[in-house]
Gaussian input, Z-matrix of N, CA and C with variables (Angstrom, degrees):
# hf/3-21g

backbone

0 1
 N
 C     1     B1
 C     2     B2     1     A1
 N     3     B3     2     A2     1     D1
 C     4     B4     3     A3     2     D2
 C     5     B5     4     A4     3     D3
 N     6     B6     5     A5     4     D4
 C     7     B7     6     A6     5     D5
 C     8     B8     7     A7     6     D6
 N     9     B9     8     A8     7     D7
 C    10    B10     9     A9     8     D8
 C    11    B11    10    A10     9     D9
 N    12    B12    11    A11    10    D10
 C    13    B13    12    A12    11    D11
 C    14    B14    13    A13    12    D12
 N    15    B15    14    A14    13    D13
 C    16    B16    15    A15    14    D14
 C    17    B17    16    A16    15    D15
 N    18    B18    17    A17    16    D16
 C    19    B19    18    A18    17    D17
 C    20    B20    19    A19    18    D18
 N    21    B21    20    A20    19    D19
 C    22    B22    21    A21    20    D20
 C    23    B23    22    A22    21    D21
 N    24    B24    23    A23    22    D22
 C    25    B25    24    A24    23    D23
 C    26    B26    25    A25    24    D24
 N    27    B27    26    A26    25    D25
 C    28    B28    27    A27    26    D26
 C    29    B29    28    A28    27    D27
 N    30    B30    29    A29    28    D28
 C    31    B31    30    A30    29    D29
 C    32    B32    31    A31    30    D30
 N    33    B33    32    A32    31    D31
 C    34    B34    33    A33    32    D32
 C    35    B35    34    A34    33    D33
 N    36    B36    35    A35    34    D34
 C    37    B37    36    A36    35    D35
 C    38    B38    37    A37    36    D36
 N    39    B39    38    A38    37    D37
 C    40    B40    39    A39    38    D38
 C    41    B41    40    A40    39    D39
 N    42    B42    41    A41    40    D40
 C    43    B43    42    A42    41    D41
 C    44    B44    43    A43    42    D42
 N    45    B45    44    A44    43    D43
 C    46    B46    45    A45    44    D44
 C    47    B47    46    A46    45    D45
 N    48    B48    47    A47    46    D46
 C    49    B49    48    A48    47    D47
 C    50    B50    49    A49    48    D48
 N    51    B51    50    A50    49    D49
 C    52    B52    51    A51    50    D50
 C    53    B53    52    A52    51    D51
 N    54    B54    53    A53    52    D52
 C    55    B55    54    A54    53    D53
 C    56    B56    55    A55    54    D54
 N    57    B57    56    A56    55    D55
 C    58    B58    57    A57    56    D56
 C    59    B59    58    A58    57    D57
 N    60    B60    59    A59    58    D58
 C    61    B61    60    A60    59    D59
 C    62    B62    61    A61    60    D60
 N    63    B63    62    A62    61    D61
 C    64    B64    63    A63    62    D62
 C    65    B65    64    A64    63    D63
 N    66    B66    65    A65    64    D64
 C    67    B67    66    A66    65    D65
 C    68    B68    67    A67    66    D66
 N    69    B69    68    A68    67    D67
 C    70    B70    69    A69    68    D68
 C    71    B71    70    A70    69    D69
 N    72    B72    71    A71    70    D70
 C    73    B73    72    A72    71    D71
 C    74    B74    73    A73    72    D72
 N    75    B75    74    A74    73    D73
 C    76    B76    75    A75    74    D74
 C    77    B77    76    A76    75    D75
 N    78    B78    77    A77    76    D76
 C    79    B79    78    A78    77    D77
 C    80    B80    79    A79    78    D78
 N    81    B81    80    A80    79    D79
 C    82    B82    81    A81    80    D80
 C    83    B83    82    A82    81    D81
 N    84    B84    83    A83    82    D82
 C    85    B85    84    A84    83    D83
 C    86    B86    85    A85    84    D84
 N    87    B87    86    A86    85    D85
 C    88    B88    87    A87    86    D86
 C    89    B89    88    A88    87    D87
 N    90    B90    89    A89    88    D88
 C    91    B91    90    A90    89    D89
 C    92    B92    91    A91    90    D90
 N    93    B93    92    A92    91    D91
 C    94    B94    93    A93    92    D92
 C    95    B95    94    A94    93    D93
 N    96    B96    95    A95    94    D94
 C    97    B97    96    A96    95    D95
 C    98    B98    97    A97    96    D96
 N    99    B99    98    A98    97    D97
 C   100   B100    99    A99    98    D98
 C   101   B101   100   A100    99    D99
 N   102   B102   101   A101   100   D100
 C   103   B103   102   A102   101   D101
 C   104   B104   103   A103   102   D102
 N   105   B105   104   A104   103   D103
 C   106   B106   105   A105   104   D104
 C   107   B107   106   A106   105   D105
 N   108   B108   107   A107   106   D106
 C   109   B109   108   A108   107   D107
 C   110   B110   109   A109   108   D108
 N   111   B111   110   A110   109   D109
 C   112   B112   111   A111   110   D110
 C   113   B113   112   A112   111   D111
 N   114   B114   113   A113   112   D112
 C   115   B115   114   A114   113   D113
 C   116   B116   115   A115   114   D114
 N   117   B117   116   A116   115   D115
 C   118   B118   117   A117   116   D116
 C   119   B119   118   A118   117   D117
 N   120   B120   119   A119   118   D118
 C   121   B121   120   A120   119   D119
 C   122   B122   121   A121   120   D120
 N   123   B123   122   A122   121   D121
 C   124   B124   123   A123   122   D122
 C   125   B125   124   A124   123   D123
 N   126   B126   125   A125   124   D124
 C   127   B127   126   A126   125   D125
 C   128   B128   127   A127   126   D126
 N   129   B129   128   A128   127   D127
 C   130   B130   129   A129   128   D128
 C   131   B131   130   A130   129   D129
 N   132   B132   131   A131   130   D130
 C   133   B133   132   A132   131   D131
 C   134   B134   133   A133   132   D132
 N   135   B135   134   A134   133   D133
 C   136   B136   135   A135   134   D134
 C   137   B137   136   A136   135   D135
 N   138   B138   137   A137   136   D136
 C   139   B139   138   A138   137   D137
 C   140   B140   139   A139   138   D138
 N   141   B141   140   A140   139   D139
 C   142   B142   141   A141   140   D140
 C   143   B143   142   A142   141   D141
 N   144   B144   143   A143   142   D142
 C   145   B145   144   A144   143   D143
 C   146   B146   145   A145   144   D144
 N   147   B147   146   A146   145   D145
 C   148   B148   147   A147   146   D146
 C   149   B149   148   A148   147   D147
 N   150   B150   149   A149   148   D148
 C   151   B151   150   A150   149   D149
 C   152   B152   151   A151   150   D150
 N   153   B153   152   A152   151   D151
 C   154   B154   153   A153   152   D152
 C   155   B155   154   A154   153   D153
 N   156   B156   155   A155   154   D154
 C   157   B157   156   A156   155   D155
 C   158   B158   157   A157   156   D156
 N   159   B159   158   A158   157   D157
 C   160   B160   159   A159   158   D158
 C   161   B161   160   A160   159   D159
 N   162   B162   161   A161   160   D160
 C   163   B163   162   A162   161   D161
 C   164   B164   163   A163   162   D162
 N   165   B165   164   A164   163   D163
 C   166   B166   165   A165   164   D164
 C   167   B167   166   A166   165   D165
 N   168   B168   167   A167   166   D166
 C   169   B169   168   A168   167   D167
 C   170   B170   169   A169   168   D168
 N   171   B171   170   A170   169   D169
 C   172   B172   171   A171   170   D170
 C   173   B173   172   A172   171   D171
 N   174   B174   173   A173   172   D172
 C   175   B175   174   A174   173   D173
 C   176   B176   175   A175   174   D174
 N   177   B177   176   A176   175   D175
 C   178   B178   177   A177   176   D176
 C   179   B179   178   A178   177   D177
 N   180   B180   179   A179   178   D178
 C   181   B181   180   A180   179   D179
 C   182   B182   181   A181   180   D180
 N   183   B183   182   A182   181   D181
 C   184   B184   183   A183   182   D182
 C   185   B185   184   A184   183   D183
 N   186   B186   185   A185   184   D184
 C   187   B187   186   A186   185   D185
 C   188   B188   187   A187   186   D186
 N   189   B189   188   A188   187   D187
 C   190   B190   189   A189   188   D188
 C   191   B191   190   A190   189   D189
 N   192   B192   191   A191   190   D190
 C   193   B193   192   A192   191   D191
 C   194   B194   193   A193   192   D192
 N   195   B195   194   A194   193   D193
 C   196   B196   195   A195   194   D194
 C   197   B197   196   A196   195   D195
 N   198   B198   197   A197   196   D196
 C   199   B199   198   A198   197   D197
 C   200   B200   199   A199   198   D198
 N   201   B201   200   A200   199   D199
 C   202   B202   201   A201   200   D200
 C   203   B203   202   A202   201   D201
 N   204   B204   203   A203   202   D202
 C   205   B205   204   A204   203   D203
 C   206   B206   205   A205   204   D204
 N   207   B207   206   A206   205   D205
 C   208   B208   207   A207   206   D206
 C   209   B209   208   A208   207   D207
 N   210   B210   209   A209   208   D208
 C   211   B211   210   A210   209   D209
 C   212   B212   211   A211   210   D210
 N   213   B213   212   A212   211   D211
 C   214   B214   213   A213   212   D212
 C   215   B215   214   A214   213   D213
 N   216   B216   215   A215   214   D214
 C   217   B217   216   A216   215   D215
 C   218   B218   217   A217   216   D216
 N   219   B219   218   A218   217   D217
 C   220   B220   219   A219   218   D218
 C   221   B221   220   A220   219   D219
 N   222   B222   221   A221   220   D220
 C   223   B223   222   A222   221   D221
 C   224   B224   223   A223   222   D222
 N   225   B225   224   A224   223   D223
 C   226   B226   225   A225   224   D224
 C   227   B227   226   A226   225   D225
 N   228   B228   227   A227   226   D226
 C   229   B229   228   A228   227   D227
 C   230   B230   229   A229   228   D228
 N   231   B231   230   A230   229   D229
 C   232   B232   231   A231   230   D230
 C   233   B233   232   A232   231   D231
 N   234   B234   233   A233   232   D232
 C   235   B235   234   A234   233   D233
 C   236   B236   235   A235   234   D234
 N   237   B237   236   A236   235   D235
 C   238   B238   237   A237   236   D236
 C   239   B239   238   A238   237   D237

   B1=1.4411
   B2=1.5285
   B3=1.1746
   B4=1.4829
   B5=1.6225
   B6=0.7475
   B7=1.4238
   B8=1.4348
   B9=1.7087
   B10=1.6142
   B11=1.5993
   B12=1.0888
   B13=1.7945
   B14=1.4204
   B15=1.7865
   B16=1.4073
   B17=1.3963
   B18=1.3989
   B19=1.7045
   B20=1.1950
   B21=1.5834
   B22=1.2606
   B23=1.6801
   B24=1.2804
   B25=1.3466
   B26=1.7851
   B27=1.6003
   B28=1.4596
   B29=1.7275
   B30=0.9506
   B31=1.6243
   B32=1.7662
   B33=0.9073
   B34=2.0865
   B35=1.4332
   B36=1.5224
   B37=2.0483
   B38=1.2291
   B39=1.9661
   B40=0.9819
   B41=1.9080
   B42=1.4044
   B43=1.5046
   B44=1.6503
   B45=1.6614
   B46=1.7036
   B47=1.1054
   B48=1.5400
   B49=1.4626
   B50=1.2684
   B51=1.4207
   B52=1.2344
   B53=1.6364
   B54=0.8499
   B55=1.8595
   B56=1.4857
   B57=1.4303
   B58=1.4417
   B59=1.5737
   B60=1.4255
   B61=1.0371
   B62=1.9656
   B63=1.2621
   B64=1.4158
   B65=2.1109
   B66=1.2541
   B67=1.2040
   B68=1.5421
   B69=1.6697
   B70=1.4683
   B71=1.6209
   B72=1.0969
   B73=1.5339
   B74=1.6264
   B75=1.5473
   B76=1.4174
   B77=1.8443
   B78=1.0168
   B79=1.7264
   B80=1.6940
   B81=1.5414
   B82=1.4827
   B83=1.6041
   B84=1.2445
   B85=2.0216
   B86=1.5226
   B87=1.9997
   B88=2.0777
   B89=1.7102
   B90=0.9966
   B91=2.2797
   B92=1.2060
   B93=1.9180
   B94=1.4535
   B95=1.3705
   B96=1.0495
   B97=1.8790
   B98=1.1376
   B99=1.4661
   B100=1.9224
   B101=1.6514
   B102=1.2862
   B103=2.0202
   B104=1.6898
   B105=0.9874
   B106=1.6578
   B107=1.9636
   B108=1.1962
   B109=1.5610
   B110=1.2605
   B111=1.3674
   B112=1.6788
   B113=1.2558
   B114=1.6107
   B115=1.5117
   B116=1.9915
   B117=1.2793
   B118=2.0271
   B119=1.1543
   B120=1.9328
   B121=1.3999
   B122=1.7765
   B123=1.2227
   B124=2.0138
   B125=2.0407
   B126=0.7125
   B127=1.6917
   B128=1.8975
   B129=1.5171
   B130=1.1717
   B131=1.4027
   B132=1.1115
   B133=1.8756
   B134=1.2674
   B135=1.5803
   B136=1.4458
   B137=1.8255
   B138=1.1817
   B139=1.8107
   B140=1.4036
   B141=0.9117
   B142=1.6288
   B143=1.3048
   B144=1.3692
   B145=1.3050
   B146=1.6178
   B147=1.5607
   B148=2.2100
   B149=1.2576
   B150=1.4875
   B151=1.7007
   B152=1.6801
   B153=1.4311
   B154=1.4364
   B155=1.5411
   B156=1.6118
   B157=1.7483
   B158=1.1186
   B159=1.3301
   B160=1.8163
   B161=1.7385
   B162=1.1199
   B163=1.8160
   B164=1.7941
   B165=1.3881
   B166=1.9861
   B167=1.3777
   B168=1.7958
   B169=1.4278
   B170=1.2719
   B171=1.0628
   B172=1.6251
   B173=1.5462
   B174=1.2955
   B175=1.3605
   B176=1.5321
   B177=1.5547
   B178=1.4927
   B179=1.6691
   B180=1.1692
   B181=1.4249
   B182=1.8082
   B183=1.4411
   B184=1.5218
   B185=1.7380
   B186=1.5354
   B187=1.6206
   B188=1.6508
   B189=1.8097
   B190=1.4847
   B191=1.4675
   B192=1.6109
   B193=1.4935
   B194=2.1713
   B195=1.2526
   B196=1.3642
   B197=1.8560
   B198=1.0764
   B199=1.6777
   B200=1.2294
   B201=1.5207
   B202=1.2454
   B203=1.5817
   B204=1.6231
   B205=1.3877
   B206=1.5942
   B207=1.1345
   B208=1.4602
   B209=1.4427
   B210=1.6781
   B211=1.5445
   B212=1.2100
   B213=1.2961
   B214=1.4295
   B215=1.6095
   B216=1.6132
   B217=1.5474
   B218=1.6917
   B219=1.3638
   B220=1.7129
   B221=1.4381
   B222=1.4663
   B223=1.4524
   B224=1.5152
   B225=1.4289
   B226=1.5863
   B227=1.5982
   B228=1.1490
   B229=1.6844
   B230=1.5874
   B231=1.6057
   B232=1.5503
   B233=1.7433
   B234=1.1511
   B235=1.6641
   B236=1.7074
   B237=1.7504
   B238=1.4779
   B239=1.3978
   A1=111.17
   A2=125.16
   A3=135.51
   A4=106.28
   A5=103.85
   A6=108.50
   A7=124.72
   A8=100.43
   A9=97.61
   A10=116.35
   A11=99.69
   A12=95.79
   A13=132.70
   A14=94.33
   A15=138.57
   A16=103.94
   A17=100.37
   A18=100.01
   A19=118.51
   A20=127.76
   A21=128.93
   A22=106.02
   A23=119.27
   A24=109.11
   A25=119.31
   A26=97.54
   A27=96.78
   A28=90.19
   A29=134.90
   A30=124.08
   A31=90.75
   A32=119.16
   A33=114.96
   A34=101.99
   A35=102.35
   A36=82.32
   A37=127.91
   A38=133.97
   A39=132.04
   A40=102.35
   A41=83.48
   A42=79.62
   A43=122.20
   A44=106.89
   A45=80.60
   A46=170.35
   A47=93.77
   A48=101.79
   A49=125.44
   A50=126.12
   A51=142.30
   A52=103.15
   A53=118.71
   A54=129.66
   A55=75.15
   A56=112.71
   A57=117.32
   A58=104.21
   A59=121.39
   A60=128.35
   A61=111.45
   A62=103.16
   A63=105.50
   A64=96.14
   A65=109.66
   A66=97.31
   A67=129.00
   A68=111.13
   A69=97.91
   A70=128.67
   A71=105.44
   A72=132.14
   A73=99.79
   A74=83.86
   A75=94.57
   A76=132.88
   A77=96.66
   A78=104.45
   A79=112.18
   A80=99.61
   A81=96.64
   A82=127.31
   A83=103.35
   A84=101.10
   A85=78.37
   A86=66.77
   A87=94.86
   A88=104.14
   A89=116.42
   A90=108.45
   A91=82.73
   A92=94.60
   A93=105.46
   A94=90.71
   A95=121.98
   A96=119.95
   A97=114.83
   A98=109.85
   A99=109.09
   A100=79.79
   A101=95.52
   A102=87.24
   A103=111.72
   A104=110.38
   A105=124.84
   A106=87.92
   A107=110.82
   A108=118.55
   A109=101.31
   A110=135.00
   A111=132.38
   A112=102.73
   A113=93.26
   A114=116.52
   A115=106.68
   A116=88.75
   A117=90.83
   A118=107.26
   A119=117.78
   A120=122.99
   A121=114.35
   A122=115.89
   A123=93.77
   A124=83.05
   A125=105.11
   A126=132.83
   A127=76.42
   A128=92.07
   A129=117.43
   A130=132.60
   A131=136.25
   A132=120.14
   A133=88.11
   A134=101.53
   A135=123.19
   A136=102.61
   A137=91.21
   A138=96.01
   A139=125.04
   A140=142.49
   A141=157.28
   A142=82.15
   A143=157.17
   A144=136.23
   A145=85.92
   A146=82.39
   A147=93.26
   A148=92.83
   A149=101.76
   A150=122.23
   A151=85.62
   A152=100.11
   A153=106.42
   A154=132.96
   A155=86.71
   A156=99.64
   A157=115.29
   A158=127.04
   A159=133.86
   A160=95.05
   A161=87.14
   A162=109.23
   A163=93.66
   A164=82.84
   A165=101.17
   A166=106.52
   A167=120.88
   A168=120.10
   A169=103.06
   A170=147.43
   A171=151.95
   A172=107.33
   A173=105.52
   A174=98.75
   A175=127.34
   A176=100.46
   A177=101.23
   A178=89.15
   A179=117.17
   A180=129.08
   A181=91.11
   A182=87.48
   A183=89.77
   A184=133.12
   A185=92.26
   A186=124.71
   A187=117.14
   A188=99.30
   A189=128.19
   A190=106.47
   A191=112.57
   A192=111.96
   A193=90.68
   A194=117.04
   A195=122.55
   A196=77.45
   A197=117.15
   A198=119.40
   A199=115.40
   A200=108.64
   A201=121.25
   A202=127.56
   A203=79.52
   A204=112.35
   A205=120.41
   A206=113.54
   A207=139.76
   A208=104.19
   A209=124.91
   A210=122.72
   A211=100.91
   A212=125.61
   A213=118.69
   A214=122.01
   A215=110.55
   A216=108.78
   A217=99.25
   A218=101.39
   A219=105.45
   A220=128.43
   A221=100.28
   A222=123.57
   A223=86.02
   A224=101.09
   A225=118.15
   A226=113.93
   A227=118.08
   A228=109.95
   A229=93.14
   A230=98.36
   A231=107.81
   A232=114.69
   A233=112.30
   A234=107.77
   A235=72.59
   A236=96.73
   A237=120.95
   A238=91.79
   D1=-29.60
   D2=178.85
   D3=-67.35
   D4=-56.74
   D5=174.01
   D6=-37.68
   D7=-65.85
   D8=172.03
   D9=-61.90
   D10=-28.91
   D11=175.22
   D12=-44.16
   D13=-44.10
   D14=161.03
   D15=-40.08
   D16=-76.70
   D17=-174.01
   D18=-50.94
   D19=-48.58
   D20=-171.05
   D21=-66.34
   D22=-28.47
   D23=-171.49
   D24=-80.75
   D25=-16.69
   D26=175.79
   D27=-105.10
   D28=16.81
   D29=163.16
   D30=-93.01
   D31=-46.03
   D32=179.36
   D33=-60.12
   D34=-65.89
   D35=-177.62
   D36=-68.70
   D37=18.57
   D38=169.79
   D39=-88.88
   D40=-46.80
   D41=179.02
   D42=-58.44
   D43=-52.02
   D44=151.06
   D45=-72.48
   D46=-4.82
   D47=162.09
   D48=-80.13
   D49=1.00
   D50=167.59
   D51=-83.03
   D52=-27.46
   D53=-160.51
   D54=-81.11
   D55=-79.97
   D56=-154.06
   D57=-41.24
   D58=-60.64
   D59=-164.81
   D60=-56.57
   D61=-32.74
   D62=-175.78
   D63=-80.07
   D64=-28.97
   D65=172.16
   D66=-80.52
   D67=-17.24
   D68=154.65
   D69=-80.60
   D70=2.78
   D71=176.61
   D72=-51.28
   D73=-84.92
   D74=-174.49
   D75=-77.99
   D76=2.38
   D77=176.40
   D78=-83.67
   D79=-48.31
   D80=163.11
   D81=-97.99
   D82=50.26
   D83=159.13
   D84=-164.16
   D85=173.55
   D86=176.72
   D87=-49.17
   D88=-23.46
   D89=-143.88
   D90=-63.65
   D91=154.28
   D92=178.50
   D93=-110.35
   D94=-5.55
   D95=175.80
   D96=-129.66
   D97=164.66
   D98=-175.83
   D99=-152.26
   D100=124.39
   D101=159.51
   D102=-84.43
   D103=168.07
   D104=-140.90
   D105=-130.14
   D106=-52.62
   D107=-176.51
   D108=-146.63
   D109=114.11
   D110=-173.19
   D111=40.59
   D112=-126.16
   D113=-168.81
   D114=-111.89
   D115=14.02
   D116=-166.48
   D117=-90.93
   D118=-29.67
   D119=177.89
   D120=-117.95
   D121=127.52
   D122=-176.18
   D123=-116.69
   D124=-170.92
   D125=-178.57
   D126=-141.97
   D127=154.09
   D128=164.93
   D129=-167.63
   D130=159.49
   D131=-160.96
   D132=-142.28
   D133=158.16
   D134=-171.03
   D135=-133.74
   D136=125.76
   D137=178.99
   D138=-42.81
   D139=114.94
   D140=146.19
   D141=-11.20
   D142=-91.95
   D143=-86.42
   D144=-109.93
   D145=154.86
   D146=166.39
   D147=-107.70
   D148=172.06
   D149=163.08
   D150=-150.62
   D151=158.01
   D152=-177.77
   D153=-69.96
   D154=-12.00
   D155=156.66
   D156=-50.46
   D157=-42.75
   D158=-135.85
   D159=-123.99
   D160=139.16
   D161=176.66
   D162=-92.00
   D163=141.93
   D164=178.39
   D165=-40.49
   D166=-47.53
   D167=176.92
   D168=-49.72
   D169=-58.79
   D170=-132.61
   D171=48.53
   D172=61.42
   D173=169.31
   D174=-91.53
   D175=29.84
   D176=-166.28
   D177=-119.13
   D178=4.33
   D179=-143.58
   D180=-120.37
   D181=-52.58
   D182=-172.62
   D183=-86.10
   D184=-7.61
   D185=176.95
   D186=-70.81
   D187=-47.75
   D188=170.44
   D189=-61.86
   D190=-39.70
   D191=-151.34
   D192=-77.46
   D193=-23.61
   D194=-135.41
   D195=-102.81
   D196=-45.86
   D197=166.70
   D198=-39.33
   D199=-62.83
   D200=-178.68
   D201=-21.40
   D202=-67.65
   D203=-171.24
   D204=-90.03
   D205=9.40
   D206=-176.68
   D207=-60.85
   D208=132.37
   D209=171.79
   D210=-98.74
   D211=0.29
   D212=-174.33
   D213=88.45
   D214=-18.80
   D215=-172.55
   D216=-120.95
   D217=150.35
   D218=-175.73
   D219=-46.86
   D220=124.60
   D221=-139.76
   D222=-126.07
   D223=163.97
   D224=165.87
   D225=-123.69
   D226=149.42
   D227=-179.79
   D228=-140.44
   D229=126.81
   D230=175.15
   D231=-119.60
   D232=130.11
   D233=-156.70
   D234=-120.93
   D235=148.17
   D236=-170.50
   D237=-158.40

């Protein structure tokens, strides 16, 4: 039983160290995307700034962004 515990816990800190790393990615440059795993996972950031067009969510921002980037086949979208 130790073992698998083992495994699962260095399968979680790979993935975050991938997280982390894709999140210093994108904090320091322009990209609004970083893929995370190929093309199956992206990270993506949404601008700080308002204009009075745009609601604080930016959900007009993030609707466009998810189109954008759309493969066309059933997808999941997780907002954090």
């Amino acid at each position: 039983m130790e073992r698998a515990c083992g495994d699962s816990h260095s399968a979680v800190a790979n993935k975050l160290r991938l997280y982390d790393s894709a999140m210093d990615q994108i904090k320091g440059s322009l990209l609004d995307l970083v893929p995370l795993y190929m093309k199956y996972a992206n990270l993506a950031k949404i601008n700080a700034k308002c204009s009075r067009h745009n609601t604080p969510s930016h959900c007009h921002t993030l609707s466009k962004f998810v189109k954008c980037h759309s493969t066309g086949k059933d997808e999941y979208v997780v907002v954090m």
